[in-house]
N, C-alpha and C positions, 0 to 999 in steps of 0.2 A: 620558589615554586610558582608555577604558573597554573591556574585552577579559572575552569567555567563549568556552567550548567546549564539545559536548556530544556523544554521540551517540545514534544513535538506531537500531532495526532496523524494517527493512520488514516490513508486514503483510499478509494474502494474505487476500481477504476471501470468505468462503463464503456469505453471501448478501449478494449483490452490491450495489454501490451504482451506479445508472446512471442520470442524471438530475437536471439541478442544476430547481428552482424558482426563485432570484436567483444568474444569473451571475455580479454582484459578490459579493455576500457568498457565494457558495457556498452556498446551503443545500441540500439535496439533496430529490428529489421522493420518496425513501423512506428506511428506516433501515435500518442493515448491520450485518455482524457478522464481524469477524475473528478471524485469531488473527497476532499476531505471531511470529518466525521469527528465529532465532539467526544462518542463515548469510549475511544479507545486512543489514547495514547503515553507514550514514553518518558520518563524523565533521564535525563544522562548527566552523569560530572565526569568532568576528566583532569587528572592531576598530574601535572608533568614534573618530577620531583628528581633532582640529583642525588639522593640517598637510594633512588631504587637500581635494581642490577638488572630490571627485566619487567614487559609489561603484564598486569597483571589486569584481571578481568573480574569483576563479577553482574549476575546478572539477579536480579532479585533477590539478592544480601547470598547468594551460594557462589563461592568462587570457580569459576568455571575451569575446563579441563584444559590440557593444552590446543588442541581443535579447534576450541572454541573460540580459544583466547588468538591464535593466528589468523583467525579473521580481521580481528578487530586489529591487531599489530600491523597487518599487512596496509590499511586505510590510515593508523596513525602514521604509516613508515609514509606516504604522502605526501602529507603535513611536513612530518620534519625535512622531509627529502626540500620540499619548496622554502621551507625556514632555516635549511642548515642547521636544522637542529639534533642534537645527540642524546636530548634527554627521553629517560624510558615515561610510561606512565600510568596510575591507577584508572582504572574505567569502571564506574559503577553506576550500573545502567537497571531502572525499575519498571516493567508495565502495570501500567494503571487500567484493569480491565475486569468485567464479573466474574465474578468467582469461576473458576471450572470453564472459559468460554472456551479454552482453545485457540484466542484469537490474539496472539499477542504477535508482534509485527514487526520485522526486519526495518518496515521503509518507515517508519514512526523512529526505531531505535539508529540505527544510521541516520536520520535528517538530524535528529537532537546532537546524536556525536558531533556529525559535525561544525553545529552549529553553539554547540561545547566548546570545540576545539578553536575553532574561530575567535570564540571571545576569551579563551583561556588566554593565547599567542596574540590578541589582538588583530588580529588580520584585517580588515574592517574590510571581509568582504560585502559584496552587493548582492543584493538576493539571487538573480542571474548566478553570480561565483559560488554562492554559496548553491543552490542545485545542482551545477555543474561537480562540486565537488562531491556533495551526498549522492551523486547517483557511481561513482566510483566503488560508493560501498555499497549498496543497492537501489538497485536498478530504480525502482518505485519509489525510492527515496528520494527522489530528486522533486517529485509533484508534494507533499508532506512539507516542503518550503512554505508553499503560499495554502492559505483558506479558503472554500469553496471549490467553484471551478478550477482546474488548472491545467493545462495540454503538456505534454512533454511530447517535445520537437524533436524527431529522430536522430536530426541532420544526420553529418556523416565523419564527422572527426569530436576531440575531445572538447575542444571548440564551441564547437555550434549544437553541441546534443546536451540541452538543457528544457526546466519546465518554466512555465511562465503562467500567469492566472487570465483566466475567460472573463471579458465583463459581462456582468450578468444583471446588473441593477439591481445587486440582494435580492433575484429572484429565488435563489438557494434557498432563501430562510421560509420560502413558504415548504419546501420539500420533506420528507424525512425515509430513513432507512431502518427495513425491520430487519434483523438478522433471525435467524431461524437454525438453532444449534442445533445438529443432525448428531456428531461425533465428535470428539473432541481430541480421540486420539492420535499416535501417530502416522501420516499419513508412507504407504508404500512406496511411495515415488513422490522425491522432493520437486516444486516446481522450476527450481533450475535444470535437477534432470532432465524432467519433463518434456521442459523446455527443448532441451537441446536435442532429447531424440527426436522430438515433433518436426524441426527443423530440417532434420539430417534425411529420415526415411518417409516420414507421413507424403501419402501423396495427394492430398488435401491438402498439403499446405500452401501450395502456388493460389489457390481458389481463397483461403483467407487472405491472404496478400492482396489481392485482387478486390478483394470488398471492403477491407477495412479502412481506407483511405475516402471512401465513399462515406463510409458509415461516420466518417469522421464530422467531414462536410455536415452530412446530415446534424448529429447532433449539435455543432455549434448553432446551428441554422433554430435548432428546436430552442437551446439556451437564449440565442438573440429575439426569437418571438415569442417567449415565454410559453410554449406548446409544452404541456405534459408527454401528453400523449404521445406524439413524436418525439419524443426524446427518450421515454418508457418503450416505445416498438422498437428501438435502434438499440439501445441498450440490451433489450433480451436477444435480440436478433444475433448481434455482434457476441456475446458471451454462448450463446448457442454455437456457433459456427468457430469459434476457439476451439470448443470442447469437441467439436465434430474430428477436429483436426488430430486428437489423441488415436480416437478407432482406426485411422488409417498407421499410424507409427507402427513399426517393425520392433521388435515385439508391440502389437496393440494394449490398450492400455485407459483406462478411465479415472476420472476423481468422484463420478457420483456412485451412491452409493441406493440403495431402493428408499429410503428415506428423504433423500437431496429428489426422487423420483415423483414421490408423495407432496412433497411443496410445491412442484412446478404445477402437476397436475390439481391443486386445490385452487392456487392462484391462479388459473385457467379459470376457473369453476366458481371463482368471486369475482372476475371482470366479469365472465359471462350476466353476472347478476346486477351489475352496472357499476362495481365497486373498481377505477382504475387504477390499475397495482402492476407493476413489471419487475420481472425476479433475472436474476444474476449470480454468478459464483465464479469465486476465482479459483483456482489450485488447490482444490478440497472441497468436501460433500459440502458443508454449510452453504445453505440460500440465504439471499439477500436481496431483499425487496424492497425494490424502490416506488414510493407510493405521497400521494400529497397528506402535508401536516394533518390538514382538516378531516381527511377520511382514515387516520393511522388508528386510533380506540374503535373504527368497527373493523377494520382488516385485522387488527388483533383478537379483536371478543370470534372472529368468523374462524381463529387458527385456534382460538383455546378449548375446540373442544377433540382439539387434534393434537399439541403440545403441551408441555407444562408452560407455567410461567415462569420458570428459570433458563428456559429453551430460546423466551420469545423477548429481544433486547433491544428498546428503540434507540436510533442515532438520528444526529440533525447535525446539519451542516458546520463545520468544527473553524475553528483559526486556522492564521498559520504559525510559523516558528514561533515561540516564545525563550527569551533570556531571562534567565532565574537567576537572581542575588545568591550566592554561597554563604550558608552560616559558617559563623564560625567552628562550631560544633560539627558541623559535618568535613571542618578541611583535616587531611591526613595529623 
């Protein structure tokens, strides 16, 4: 048996990545920039055992259906394809997130897989190999690599389109992000759909393409002068102009919801007051506010008389990949 564990935390991307170029390989039609996040991530083990006849899946102690599980087979078949390997194997994969958030994460659970699967088979890949490889499962998954900042490089084969981390001089740790549960249910339209009809009809989408490479620019620009501010105005700017790109898609089509409407517009209404706070959302109503450490307990007290406290979840800048020891108690 060959057995690894790993885990991994979710990354929250400020300028946005929306748009694959090769739906198999994932490559993306432009290049992003995260920051990874402390309060939500994955754990995964993966057991590659000659007693099994078929790979089996669970996600949160519930064994997943066959759908589910062909996800996950399709990313192990990978691996083995690159190891000549023929064994099937166990995936038991946990998020670590507040109760009821809604927010549990493909690119948190893909980076852990495969950086499971890595140490399960020994691969001793390099962090480069290892992005390259988690972003085959998903896309986002590939920046969930590294802690903090981290750009995922579009390029243009399977190659060169990997993430790599921003130096930042642990300016990250002065940062923090408030999430802001709006709904937690399931969403109409997944963001790969999403995605792919935004691409296909939206006629806004040449004009995102067109800015987002700028906006790129900008933000490292903000990350290397340690500028809040410019980095919070690019941030919302660029997550605005994503979402823009939905209204135009053939059938049109939104992720906000009058709630996700309600957050923009209050956070409007606490800068206005000199409090500097910039809000974000990816592929679903939930806002995410990016705002400095030292001002997050009054950007909070200014939202709770508008959310619960079970609504309002602070995150701060998280690692990156971690390798977990297997008990014994946990091998098949």
């Amino acid at each position: 048996m060959y057995v690894g564990k790993a885990r991994a935390y979710t990354n929250i991307a400020l300028i946005k990545y929306w748009g694959k170029k090769d739906e198999h390989l994932i490559i993306p039609m432009n290049s992003s920039l995260s920051l990874t996040l402390d309060a939500f991530y994955t754990e995964t083990s993966v057991y590659f055992d000659e007693t099994l006849t078929e790979d089996i899946f669970f996600l949160d102690g519930k064994k997943q259906d066959p759908k589910q599980t062909a996800k996950i087979s399709n990313f192990l078949d990978l691996v083995r394809q690159q190891q000549n390997l023929s064994l099937f194997a166990k995936v038991d994969s946990r998020n670590f997130v507040p109760t009821a958030a809604g927010l549990a994460s493909s690119a948190s659970g893909l980076a852990a897989l495969a950086s499971a699967c890595s140490t399960a088979l020994d691969l001793q890949l390099t962090e480069t190999e290892l992005s390259r490889l988690a972003r085959r499962g998903s896309g986002s998954a590939c920046r969930s690599i590294f802690g903090g900042f981290a750009e995922w490089q579009k390029g243009d084969s399977d190659q060169n389109s990997f993430a790599q981390p921003i130096p930042s001089d642990k300016w990250e740790e002065e940062l923090a992000m408030l999430f802001v549960l709006v709904d937690d249910g399931v969403k109409d339209i997944s963001s790969r759909d999403g995605m792919k009809r935004t691409v296909e009809t939206s006629s806004f989408y040449s004009g995102w393409l067109e800015n987002v490479e700028p906006d790129l620019v900008t933000a490292k620009q903000a990350i290397k002068e340690k500028d809040f501010n410019k980095l919070g105005q690019v941030t919302e700017a660029n997550g605005l102009r994503m979402h823009g790109t939905t209204l135009a898609a053939v059938p049109p089509f939104t992720y906000w919801s009058p709630e996700s409407l309600k957050v923009m517009q209050l956070v409007r209404a606490v800068r206005k007051q000199g409090l500097p706070c910039y809000f974000t959302m990816d592929a679903g109503p939930n806002v995410k506010i990016l705002v400095e450490k030292k001002n997050l307990a009054a950007l909070k007290n200014f939202l709770a008389d508008h959310f619960s406290e079970q609504q309002l979840i602070s995150a701060f800048a998280g690692p990156g990949i971690e390798r977990i020891p297997v008990e014994r108690s946990e091998e098949l």
